[in-house]
C-alpha positions as CSV (number, residue, x, y, z in Angstrom):
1,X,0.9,-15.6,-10.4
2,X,-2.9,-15.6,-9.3
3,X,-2.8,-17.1,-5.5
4,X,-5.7,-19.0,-4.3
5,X,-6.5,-21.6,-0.9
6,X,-8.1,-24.2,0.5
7,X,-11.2,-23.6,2.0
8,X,-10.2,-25.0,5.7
9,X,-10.3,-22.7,8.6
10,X,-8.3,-19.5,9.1
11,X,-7.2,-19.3,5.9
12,X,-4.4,-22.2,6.8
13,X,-4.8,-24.9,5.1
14,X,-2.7,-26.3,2.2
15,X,-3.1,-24.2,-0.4
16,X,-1.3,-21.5,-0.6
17,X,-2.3,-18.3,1.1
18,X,-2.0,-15.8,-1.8
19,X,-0.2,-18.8,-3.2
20,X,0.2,-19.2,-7.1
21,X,-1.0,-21.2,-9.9
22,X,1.3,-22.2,-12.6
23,X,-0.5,-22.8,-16.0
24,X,-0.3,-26.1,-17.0
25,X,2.5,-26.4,-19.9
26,X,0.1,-27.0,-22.9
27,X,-1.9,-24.3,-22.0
28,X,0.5,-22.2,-24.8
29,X,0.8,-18.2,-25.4
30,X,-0.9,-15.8,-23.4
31,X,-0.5,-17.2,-20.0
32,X,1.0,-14.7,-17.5
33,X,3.7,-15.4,-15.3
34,X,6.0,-13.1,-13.0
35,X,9.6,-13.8,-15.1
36,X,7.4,-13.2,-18.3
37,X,6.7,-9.5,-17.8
38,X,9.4,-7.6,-19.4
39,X,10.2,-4.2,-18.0
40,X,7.8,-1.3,-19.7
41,X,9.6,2.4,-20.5
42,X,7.6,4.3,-18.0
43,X,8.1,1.3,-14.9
44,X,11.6,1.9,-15.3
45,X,11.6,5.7,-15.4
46,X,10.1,5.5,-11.7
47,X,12.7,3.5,-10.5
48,X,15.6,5.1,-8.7
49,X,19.1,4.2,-10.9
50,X,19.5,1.7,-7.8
51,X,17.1,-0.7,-9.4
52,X,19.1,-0.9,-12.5
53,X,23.0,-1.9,-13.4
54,X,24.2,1.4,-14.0
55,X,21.1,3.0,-14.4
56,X,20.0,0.9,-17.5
57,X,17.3,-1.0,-18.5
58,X,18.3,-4.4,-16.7
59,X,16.9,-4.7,-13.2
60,X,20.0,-6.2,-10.5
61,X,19.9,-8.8,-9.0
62,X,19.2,-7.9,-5.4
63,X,15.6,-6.1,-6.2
64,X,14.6,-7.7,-3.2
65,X,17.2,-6.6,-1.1
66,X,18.8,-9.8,0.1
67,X,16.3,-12.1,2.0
68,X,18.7,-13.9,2.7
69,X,19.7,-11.8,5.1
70,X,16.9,-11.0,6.7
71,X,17.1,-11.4,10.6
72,X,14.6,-14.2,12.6
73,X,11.0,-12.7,13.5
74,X,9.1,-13.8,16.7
75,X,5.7,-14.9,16.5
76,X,3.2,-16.6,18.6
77,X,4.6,-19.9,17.2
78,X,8.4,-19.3,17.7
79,X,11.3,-18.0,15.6
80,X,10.8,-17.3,12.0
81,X,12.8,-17.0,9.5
82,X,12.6,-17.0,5.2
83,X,15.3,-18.4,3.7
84,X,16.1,-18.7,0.0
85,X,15.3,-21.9,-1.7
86,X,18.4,-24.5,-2.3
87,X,17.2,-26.8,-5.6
88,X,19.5,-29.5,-4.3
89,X,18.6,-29.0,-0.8
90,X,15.2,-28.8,-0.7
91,X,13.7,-30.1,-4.1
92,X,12.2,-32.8,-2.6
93,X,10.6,-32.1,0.0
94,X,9.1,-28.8,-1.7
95,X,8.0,-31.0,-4.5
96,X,6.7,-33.7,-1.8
97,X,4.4,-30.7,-0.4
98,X,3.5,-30.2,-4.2
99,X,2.0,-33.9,-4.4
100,X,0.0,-33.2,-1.5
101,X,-3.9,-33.3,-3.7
102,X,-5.0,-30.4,-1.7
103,X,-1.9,-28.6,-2.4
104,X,-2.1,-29.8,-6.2
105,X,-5.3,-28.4,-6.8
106,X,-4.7,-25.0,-6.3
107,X,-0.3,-24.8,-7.1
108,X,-0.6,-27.4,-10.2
109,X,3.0,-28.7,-10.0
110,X,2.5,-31.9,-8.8
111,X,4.0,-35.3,-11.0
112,X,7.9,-35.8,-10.4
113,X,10.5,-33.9,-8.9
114,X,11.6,-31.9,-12.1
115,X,8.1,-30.4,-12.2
116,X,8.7,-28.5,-8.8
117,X,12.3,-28.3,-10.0
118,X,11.8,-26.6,-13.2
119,X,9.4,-23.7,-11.4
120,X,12.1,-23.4,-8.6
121,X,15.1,-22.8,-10.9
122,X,13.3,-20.4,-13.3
123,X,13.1,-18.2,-10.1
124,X,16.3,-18.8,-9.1
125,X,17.6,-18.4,-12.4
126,X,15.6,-15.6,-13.2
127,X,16.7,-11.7,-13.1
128,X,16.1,-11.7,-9.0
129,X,12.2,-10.3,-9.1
130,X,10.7,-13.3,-7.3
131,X,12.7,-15.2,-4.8
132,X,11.6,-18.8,-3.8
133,X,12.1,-19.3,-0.4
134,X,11.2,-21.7,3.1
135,X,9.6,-20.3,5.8
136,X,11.6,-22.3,8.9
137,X,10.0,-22.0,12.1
138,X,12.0,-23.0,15.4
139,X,14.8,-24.9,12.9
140,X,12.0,-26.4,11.1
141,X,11.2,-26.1,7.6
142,X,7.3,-26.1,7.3
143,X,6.0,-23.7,5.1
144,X,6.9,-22.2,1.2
145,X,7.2,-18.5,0.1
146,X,7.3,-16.7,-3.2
147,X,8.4,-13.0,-2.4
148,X,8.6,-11.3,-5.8
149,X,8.3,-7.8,-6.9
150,X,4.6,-6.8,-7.7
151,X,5.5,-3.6,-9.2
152,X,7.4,-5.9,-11.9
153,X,5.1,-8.8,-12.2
154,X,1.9,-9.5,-14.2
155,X,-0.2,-8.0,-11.6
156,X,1.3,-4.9,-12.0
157,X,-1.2,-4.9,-15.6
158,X,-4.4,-5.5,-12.8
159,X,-3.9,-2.8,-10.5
160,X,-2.7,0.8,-9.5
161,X,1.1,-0.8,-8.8
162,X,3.4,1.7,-7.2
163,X,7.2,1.3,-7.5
164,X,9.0,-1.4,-4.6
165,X,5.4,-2.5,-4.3
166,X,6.1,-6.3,-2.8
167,X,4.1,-9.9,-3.3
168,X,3.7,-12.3,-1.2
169,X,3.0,-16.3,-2.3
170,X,2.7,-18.9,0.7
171,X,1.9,-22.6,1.1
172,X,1.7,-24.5,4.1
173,X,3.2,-27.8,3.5
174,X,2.4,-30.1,6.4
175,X,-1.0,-31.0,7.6
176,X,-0.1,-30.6,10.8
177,X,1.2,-26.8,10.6
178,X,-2.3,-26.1,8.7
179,X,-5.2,-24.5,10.6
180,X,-4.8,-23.1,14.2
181,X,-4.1,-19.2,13.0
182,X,-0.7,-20.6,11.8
183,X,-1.4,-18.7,8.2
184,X,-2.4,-15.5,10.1
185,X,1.1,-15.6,12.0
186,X,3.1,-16.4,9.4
187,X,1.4,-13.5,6.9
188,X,2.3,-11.6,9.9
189,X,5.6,-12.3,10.2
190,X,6.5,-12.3,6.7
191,X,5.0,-8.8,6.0
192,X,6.5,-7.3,8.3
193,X,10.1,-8.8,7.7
194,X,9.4,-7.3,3.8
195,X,8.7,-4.3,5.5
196,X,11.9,-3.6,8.1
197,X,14.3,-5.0,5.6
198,X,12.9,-3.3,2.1
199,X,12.8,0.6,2.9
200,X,11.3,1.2,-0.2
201,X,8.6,-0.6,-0.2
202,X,5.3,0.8,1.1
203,X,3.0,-2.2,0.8
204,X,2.9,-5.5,1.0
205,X,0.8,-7.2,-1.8
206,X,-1.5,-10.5,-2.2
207,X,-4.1,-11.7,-4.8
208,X,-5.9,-14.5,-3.3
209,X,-8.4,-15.9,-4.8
210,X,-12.2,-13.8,-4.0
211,X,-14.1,-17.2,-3.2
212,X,-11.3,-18.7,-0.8
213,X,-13.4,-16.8,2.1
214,X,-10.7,-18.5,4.8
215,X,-7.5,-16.4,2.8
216,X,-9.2,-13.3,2.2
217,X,-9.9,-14.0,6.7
218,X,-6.3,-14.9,6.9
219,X,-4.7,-11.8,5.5
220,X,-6.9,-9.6,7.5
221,X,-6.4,-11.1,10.0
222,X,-2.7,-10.2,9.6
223,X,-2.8,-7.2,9.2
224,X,-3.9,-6.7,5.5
225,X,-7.3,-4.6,4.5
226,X,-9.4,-5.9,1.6
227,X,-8.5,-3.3,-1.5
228,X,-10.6,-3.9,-4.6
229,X,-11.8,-7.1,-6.7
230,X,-9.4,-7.7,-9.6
231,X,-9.8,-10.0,-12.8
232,X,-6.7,-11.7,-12.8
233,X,-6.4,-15.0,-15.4
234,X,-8.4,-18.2,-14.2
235,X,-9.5,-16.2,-11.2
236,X,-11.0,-13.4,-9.4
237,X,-8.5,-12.2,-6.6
238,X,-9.0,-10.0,-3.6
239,X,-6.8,-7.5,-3.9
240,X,-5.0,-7.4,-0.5
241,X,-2.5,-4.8,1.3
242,X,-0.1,-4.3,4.0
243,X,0.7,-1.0,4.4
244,X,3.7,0.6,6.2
245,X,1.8,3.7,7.2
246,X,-0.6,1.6,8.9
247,X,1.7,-1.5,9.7
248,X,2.1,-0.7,13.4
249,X,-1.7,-0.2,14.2
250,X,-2.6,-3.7,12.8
């Protein structure tokens, strides 16, 4: 799921912020995706028998330990909270943030609802290793999140992945919420929810995209340190991480 941005200030504008790029449907075999990658021998024999049903090969459901769940974090901005995607609830307006063109660019799932819809319920559908969900601030819905499994994903193939790593994808949907540090604080915030409510995960994990100079500012400026250049398909990514050991001196 390579992430890239728009290029307005603070790494904040519509694009997503470590968001993702969905290859367009004709584009056939040999496109990567996070529910495509299936489980390798040695990635499941450093898993602890809590990743699997009964210790086998099929990863549970709840590899992501419950989001929804997860308590409210204060920011600058006011309470945040992630909570998990509803296709009936929130299809359109998801799909509405989609057909924003700066948005378009960069997620390529703009056209009618069943575009959106379709990427929404393969997550939702999927074996629980990427979880689509809203980022509500104050009540509000405003923003979009992909928190998925790195360790499990595509990526994984791109760089030195350790087991519970942990990806995050996010798009700001309204112009109004974009610019003003509002990506920095919600990076922020949603980092370090992965991190109090996923004890086994060490690091936080983005890709976005080398050139989107505002991103790469965005995650450092939440905390994140700039980790390697990666070649990741139709883009060169930043390879950016949130550790725990570090978490509280950021």
């Amino acid at each position: 799921m390579p992430p890239t941005e728009s290029s307005t200030s603070a790494g904040t504008g519509p694009g997503p912020v470590g968001g993702h790029v969905q290859p367009a449907p004709e584009s056939g075999a040999g496109c990567e995706d996070t529910l495509d990658l299936r489980l390798p021998g040695e990635l499941l024999s450093l898993l602890s028998p809590d990743d699997t049903e009964d210790g086998g090969a099929h990863p549970r459901e709840d590899l992501l330990d419950e989001p929804a769940h997860w308590r409210a974090a204060a920011t600058p901005l006011g309470s945040f909270r992630l909570i998990p995607v509803s296709v009936e609830r929130d299809l359109s307006l998801i799909s509405g943030w989609m057909n924003d063109p700066a948005v378009a660019a960069f997620w390529e799932l703009s056209g009618p609802e069943p575009v959106t819809g379709t990427h929404l319920r393969a997550q939702l559908d999927g074996d629980g290793r990427s979880i689509p969900c809203l980022g509500v601030l104050d009540g509000v819905p405003m923003s979009y999140f992909e928190i998925y499994r790195a360790d499990l994903d595509p990526l994984a193939r791109h760089y030195p992945a350790r087991p519970h790593d942990t990806g995050i994808h996010l798009l700001i949907g309204g112009v109004a919420d974009r610019g003003r540090g509002v990506g920095t604080a919600l990076l922020r915030a949603a980092a370090g929810l992965i991190l109090d409510h996923r004890p086994r995960c060490a690091r936080v994990v983005a890709e976005p995209d080398l050139r989107n100079t505002p991103s790469v500012s965005a995650f450092l400026s939440a905390g994140f340190r700039f980790s390697a250049e990666v070649d990741l398909p139709g883009k060169r990514a930043a390879l950016m991480l949130r550790e725990r050991t570090l978490a509280r001196l950021l």
